[in-house]
Backbone as ProteinMPNN parsed JSONL, in Angstrom:
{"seq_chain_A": "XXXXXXXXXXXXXXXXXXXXXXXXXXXXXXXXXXXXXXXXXXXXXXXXXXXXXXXXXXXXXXXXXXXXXXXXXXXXXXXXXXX", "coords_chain_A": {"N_chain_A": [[114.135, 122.364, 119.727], [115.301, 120.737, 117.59], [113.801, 118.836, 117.11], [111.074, 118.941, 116.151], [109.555, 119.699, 113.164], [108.288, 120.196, 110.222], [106.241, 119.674, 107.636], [104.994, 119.747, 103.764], [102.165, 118.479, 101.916], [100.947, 118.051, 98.718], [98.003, 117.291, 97.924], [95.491, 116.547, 95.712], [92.554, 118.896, 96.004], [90.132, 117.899, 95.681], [90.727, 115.17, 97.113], [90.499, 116.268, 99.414], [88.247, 116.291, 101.392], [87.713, 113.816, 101.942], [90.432, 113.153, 103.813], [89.577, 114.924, 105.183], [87.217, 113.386, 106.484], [83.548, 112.461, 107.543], [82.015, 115.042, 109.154], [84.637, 116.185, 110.048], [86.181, 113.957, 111.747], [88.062, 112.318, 110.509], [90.184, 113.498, 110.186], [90.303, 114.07, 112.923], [90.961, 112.468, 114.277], [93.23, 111.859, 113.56], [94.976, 114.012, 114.394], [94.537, 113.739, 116.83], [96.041, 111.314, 118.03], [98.581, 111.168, 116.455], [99.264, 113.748, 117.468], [100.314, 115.537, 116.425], [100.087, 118.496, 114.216], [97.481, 119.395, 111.817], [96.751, 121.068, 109.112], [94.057, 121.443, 106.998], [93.112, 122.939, 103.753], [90.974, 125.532, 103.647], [87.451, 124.472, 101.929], [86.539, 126.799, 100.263], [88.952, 127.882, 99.645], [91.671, 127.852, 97.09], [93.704, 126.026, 97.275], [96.05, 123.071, 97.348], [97.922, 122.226, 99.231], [98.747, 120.817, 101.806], [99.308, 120.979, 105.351], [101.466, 120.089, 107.811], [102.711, 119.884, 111.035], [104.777, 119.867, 114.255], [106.081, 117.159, 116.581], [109.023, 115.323, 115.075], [108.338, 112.697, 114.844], [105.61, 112.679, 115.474], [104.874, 114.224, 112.847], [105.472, 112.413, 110.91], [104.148, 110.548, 111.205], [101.362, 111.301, 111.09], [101.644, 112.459, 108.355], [101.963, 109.983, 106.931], [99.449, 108.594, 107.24], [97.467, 110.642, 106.132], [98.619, 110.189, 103.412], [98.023, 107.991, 102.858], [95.343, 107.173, 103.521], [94.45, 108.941, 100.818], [95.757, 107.525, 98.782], [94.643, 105.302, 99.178], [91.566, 106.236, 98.281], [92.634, 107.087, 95.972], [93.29, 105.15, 94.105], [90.522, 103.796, 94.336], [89.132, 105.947, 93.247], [89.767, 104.961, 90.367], [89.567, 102.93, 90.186], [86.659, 102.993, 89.593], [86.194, 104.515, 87.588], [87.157, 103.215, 85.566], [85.046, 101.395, 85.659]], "CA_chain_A": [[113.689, 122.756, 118.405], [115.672, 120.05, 116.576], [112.711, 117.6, 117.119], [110.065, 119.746, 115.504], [109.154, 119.463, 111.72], [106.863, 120.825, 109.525], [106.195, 118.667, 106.217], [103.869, 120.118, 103.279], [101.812, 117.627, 101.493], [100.281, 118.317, 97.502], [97.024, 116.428, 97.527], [94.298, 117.248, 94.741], [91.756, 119.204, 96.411], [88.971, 116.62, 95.409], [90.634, 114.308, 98.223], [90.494, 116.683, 100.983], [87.037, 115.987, 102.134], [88.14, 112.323, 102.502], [91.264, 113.306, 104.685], [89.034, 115.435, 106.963], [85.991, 112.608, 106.798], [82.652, 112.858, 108.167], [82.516, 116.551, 110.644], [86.019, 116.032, 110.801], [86.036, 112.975, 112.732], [89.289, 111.77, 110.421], [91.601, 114.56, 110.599], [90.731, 114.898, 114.119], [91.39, 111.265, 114.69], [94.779, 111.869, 112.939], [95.67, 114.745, 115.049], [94.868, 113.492, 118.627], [96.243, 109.972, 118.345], [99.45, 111.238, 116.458], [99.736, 114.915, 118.536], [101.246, 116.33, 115.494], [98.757, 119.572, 113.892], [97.554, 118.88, 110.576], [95.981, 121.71, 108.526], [93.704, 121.286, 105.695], [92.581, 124.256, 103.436], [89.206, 125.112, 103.458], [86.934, 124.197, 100.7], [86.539, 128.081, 99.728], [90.246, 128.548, 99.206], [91.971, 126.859, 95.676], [94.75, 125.634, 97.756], [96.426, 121.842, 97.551], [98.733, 121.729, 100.093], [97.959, 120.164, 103.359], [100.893, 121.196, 106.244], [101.542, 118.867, 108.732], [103.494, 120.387, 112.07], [104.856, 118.997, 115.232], [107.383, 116.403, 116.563], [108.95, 114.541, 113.973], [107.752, 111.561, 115.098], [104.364, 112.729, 114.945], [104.796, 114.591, 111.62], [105.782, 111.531, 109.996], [103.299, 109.384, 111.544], [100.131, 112.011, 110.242], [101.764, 112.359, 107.219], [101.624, 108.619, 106.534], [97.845, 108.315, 107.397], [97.319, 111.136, 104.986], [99.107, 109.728, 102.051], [97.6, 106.415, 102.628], [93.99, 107.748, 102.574], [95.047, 109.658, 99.603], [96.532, 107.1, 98.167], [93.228, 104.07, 99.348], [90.78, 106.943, 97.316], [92.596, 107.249, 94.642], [93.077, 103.488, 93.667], [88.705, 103.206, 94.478], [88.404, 106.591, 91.821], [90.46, 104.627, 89.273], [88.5, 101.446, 89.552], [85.034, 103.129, 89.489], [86.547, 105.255, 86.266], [87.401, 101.968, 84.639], [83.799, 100.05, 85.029]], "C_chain_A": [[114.111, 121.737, 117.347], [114.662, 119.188, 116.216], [111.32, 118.06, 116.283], [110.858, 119.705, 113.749], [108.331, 119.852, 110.911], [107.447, 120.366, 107.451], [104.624, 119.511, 105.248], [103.575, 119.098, 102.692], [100.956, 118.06, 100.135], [99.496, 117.125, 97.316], [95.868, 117.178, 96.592], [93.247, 117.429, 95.53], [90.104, 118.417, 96.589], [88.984, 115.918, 96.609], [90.656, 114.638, 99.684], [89.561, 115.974, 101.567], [87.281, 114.217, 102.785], [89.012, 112.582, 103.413], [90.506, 113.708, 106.011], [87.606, 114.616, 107.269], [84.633, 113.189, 107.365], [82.546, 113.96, 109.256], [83.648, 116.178, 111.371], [86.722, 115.018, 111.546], [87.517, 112.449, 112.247], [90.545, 112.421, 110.812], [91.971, 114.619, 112.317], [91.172, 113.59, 114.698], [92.804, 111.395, 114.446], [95.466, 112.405, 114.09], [95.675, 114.199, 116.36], [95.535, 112.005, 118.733], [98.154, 110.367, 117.497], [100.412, 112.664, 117.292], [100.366, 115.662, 117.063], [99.683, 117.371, 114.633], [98.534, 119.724, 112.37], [95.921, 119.808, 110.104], [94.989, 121.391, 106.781], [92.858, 122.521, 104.979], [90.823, 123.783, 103.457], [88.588, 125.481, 102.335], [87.207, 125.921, 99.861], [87.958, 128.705, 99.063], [91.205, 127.374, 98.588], [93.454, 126.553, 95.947], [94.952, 124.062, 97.437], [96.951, 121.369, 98.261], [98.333, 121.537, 101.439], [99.531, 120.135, 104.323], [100.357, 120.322, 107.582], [102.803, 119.446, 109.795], [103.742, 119.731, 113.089], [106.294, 118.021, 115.488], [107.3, 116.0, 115.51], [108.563, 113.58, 113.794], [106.484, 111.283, 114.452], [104.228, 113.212, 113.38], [104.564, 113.473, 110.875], [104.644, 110.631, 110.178], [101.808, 110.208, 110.909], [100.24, 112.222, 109.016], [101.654, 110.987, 106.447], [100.23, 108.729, 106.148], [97.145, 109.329, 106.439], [97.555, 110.728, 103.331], [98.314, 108.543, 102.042], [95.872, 106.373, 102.697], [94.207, 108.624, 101.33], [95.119, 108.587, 98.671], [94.942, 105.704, 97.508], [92.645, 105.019, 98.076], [90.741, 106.924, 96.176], [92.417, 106.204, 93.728], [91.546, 103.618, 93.731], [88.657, 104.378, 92.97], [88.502, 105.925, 90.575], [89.807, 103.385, 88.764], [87.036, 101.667, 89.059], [85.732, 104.207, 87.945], [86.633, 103.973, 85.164], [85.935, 100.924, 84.344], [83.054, 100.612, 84.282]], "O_chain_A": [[113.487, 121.718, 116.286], [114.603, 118.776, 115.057], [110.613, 117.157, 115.835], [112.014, 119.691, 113.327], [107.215, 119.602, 111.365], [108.329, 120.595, 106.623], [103.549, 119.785, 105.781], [104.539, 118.333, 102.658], [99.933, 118.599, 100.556], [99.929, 116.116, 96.76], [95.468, 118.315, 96.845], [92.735, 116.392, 95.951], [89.263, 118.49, 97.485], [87.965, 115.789, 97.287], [90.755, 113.942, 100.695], [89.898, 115.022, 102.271], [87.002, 113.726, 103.879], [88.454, 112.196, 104.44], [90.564, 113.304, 107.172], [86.874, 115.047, 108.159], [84.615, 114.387, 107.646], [83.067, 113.675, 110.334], [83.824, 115.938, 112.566], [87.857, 115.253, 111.96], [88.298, 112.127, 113.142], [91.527, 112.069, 111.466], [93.008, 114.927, 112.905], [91.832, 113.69, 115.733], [93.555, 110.945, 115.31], [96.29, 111.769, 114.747], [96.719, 114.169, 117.011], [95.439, 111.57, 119.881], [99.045, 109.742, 118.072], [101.603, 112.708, 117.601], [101.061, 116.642, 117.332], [98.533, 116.939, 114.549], [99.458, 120.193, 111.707], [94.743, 119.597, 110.39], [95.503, 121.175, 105.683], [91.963, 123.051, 105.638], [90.041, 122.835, 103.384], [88.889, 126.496, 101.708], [88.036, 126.062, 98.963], [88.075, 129.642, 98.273], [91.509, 126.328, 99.163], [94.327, 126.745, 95.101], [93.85, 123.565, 97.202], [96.841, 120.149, 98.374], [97.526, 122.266, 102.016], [100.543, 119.483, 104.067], [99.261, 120.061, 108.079], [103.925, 119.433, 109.29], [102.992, 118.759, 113.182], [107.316, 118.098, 114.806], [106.289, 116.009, 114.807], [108.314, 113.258, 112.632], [106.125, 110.475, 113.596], [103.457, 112.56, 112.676], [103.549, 113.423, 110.18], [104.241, 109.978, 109.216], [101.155, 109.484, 110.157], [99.214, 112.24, 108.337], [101.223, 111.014, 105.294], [99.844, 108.916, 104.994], [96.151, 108.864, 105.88], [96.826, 110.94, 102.362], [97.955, 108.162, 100.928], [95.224, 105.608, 101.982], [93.024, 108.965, 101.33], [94.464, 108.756, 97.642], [94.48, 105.368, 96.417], [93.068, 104.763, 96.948], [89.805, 106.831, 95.382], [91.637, 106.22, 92.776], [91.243, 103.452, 92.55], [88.291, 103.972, 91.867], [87.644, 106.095, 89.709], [89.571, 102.936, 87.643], [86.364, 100.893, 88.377], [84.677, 104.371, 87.332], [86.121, 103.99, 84.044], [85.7, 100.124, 83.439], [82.148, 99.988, 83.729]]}, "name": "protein", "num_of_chains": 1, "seq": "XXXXXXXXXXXXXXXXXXXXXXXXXXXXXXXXXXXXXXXXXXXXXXXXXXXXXXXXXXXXXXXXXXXXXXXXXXXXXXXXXXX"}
């Protein structure tokens, strides 16, 4: 049990759809290549937080790839806000 983790993540609902990409194809890329289980609310419910479960290993490693699409998006909204 010590190895297990569970990390929440506060992303603005806007950038879900980017996290879980085209029919899912990113999230699910996330989950099977890091093994760690990575929930995202669904559109219908005015949630932000995105939970991230699993070894810690993996936690940390899906939680990365989350923040860092998160992070890519937001930098592109900020430039297309600015032209």
């Amino acid at each position: 049990m010590a190895s297990r983790a569970n990390e929440r993540v506060s992303i603005p609902k806007i950038y879900h759809p980017f996290i879980c990409g085209p029919f899912n194809e990113t999230i699910n890329a996330i989950i099977s290549e890091t093994g760690a289980k990575v929930s995202v609310p669904p559109p219908s419910v005015n949630k932000e937080e995105i939970s991230i479960t699993g070894e810690r290993d993996a936690v940390l490693m899906a939680k990365d790839r989350v923040l860092r699409i998160f992070r890519d998006r937001e930098k592109k909204c900020q430039l297309f806000l600015w032209k």
